[in-house]
N, C-alpha and C positions, 0 to 999 in steps of 0.2 A: 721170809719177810725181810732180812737183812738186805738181801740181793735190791728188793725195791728202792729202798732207802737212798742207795749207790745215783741211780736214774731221775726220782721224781719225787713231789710228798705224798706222803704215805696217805694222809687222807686231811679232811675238813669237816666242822661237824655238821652231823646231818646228811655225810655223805654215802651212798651203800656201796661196799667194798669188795660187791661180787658180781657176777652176772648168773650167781646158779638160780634155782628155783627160792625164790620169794615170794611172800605177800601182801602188797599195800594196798592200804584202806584208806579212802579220803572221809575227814571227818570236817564239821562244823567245830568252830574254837569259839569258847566261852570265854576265855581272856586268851591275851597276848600270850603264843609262847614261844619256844625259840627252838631252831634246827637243833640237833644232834644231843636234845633234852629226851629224859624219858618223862611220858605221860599218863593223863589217867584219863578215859571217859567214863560217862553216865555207866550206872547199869544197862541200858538201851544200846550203848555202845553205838550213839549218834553223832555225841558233843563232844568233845575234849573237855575238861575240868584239871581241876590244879589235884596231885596227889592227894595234898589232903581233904579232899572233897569224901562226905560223908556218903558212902553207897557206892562210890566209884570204885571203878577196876584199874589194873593196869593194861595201857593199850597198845604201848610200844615206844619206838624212835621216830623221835618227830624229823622229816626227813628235809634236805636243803631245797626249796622249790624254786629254781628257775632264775629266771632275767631279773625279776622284781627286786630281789635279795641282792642278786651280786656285787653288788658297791656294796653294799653295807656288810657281808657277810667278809669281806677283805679289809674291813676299816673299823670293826670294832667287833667283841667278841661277843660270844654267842649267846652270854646270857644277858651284857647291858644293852646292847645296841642292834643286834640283827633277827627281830623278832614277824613273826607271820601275827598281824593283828585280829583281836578280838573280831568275830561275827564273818571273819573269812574261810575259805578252805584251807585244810592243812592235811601234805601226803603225812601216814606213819607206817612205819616199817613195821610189819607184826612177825613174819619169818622173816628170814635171811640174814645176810652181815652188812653191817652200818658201823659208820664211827661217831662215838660218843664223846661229847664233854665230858671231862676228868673234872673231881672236886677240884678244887683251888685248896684246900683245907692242909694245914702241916701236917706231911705226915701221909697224905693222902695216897695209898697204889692200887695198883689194878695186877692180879696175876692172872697169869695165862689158865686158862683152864679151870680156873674159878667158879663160883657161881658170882653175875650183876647182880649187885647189889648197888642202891643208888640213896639217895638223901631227896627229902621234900622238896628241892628246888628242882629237882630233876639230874643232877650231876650225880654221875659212877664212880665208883671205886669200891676198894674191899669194906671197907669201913663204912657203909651208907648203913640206914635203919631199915630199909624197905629190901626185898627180893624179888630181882626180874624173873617169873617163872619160865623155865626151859632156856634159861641163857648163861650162857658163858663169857669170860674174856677170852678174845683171843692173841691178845698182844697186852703188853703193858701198857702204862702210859704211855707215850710221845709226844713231845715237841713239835710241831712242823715246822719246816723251816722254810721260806717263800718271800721271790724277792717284793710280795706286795705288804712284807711285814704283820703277815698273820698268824699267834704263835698261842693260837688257845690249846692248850692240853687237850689230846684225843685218847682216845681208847676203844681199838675193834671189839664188836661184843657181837655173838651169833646167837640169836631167837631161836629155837628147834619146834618150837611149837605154836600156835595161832593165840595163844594167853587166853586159851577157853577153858569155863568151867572154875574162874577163879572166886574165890569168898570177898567180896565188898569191903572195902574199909568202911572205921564204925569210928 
């Protein structure tokens, strides 16, 4: 990973950070959420919902989709300003590797080889309340560094599993 660094940025959120075998699901959003957020849908596992939604699962990494996003995902970060709105489609990452927003919170890390752990708003790190099932870090946090002044805290994380079979929040 270091080697990358040397060349390019490492990633943006919302971004996936592999070409191996993945799986993305397009879901319907029930509010506004934002790329490189972890989420939750229905039991149905139709709609996007906010984590703490009563009966929901978790359903993955909400992923950066396209043309629509691009000024905004460059000009403000991921959780005020560059959001997929309510009652639209939104891809999420259910296997494979993506990078995720990093809390903002003091204090806040990400170890390599961890299990995701994330907070209600959807931001990663060790210290979140909630656990991504079948995921890991695989990088720490990072910086990006980009001459378009985009510098929201990332963090690679790998999904190994489809997040099937999980118990509902109550």
């Amino acid at each position: 990973m270091a080697q990358l660094g040397q060349y390019m940025t490492p990633g943006f959120p919302g971004m996936k950070s592999s070409a191996e075998d993945d799986n993305v699901q397009t879901f319907v959003t029930s509010v506004d959420v934002a790329p490189g957020l972890i989420t939750h849908s229905d039991a149905a596992m139709k709609t996007l919902v906010p984590p703490t939604t009563s009966g929901s699962v978790a359903a993955g990494l909400v992923l950066f989709d396209g043309e629509y996003q691009y000024q905004r995902a460059f000009q403000a970060s991921a959780i005020t300003g560059n959001v997929i709105g309510a009652k639209l489609p939104a891809n999420v990452l259910r296997k494979g590797k993506g990078w995720a927003t990093v809390s903002t919170a003091n204090g806040a890390t990400c170890t390599p080889g961890k299990p995701v752990k994330y907070s209600t708003d959807g931001t990663v790190s060790d210290q979140g309340t909630l656990t991504l099932p079948g995921a890991v870090f695989r990088t720490a946090a990072i910086v990006p560094t980009t001459n378009l002044g985009f510098t929201t805290v990332v963090a690679e994380i790998e999904m190994n599993t489809m997040l099937a079979g999980q118990t509902p929040v109550t």
